[in-house]
C-alpha positions as CSV (number, residue, x, y, z in Angstrom):
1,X,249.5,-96.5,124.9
2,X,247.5,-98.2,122.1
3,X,246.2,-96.4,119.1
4,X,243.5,-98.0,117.3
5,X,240.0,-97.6,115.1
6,X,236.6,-97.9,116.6
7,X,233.7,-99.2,114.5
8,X,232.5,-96.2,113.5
9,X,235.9,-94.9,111.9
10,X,237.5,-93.0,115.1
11,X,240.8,-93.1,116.5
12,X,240.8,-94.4,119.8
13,X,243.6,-94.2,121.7
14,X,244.1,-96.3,125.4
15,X,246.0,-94.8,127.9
16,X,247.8,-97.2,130.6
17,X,250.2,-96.8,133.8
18,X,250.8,-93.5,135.3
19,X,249.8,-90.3,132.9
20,X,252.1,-87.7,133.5
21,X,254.4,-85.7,131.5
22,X,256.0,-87.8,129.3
23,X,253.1,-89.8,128.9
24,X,251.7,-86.3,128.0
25,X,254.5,-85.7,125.5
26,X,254.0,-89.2,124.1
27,X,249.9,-88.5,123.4
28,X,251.0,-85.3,121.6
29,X,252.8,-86.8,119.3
30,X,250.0,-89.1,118.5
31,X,247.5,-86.4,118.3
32,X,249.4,-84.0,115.6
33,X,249.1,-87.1,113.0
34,X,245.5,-87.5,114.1
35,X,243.6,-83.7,112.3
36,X,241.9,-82.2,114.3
37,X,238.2,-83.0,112.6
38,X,238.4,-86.3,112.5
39,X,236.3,-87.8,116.1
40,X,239.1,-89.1,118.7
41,X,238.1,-91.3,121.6
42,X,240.7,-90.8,124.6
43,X,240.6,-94.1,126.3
44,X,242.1,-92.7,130.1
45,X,240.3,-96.0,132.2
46,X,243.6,-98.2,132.7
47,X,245.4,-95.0,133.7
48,X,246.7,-95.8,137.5
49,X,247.8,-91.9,138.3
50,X,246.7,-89.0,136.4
51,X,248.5,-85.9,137.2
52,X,247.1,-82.4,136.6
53,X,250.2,-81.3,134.4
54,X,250.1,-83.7,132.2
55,X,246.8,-83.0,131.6
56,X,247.4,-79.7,131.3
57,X,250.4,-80.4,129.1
58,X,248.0,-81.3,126.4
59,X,244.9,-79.6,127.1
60,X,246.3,-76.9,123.9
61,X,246.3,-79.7,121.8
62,X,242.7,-81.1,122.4
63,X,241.3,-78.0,122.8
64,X,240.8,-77.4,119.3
65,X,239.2,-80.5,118.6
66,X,235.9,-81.4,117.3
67,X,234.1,-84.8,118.2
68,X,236.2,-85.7,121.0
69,X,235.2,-88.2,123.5
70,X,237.0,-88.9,127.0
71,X,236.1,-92.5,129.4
72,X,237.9,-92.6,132.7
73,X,238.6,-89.5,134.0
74,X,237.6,-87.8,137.6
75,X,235.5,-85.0,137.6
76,X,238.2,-83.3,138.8
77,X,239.7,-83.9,135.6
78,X,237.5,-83.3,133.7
79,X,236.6,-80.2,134.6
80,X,239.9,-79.3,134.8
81,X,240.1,-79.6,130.9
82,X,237.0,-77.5,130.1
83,X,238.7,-74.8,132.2
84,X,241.8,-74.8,129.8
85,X,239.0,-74.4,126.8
86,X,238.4,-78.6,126.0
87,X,235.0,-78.8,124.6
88,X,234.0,-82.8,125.5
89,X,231.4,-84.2,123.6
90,X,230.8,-87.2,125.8
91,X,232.4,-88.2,129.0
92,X,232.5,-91.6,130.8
93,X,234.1,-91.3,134.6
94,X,235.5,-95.1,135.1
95,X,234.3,-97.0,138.3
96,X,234.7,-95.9,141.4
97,X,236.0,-92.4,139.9
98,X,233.8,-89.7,141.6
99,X,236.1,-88.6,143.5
100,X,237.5,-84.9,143.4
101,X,240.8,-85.5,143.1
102,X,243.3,-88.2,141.2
């Protein structure tokens, strides 16, 4: 996990490996010392495994976010995080990632 700033002043953070739930407990503790008004990029394109619960594990935590951008995902992901509430103000699936399921 690398936590960084993007040129326009957000925190970007880029996810790596296998994202499950103590990857999940890891990105929670990032996102508490990020507030929740400031714009966060999550980063999820090296990410080799994504399970649902960890996604779900920290959908309470981004949920109540403004300006909050996601690359990488699946659809299936993605939609999965607007079900638990996760408003996504832009969304980049990575290559080869329209498939339903990850």
């Amino acid at each position: 996990m690398d936590v960084t700033r993007g040129a326009s002043g957000e925190v970007v953070i880029r996810l790596d490996g296998n994202f499950d739930a103590s990857a999940a407990a890891r990105l929670s503790g990032w996102l508490v010392e990020v507030p929740s008004s400031q714009p966060l990029v999550l980063d999820f394109t090296q990410v080799r495994s994504c399970e649902d619960f960890g996604l779900a594990a920290v959908a309470r935590d981004l949920a109540d976010r403004n300006g909050l951008v996601v690359h990488g995902l699946t659809r299936h992901h993605e939609r999965m995080l607007r079900y638990f509430g996760v408003k996504l103000d832009a969304v980049s699936c990575g290559a080869g990632d329209d498939r339903e399921a990850g």
